[in-house]
C-alpha positions in Angstrom: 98.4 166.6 -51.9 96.9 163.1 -51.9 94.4 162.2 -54.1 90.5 161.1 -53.2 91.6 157.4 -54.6 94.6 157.3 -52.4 93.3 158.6 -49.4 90.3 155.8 -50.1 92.5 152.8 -50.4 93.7 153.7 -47.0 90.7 153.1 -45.8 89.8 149.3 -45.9 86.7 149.1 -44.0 83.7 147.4 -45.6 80.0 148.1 -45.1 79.2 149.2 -42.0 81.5 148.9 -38.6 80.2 146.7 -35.6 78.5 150.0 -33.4 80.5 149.2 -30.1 84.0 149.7 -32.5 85.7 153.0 -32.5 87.5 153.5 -36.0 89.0 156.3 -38.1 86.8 157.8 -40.7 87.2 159.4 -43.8 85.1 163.0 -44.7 84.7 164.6 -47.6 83.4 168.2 -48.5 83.6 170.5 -51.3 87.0 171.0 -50.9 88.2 167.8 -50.8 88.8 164.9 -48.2 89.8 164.7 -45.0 90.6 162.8 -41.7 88.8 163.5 -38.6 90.9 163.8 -35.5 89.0 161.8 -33.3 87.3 158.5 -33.2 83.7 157.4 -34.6 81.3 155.1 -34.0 78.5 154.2 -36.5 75.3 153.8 -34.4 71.8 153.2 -35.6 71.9 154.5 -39.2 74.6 157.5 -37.9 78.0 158.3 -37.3 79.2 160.2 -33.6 81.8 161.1 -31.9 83.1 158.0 -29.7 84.4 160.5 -27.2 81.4 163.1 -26.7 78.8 160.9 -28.8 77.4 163.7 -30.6 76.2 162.9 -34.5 78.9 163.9 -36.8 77.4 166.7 -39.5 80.3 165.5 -41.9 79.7 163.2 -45.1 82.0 160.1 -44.2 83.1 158.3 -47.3 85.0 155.5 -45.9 86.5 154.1 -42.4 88.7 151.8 -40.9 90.3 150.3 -37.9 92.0 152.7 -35.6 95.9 152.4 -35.8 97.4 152.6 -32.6 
């Protein structure tokens, strides 16, 4: 099992993303931390769903670019 530091150096991005760029973020919950399987956008103070653009209830700790 990765560790919370590992699984946060993979994640590079710095303050917040530019709101019309999709990128992967990183959650994390009492059980530890995890990837969402989808796409975000950080719009107006919030994270959502770049798909269905509903306001993610997860605590994101850290994001970065999308890898293709």
């Amino acid at each position: 099992m990765a560790t919370r530091e590992k699984r946060l150096a993979q994640f590079d991005g710095e303050g917040a993303p530019p709101p019309d760029l999709p990128v992967q973020v990183l959650c994390e919950d009492q059980s530890g931390t995890y990837e969402l399987p989808f796409a975000c956008r950080f719009v107006d103070g919030a994270w959502h769903n770049h798909e269905s653009g509903g306001t993610l209830e997860a605590n994101v700790v850290a994001w970065r670019r999308r890898r293709n």
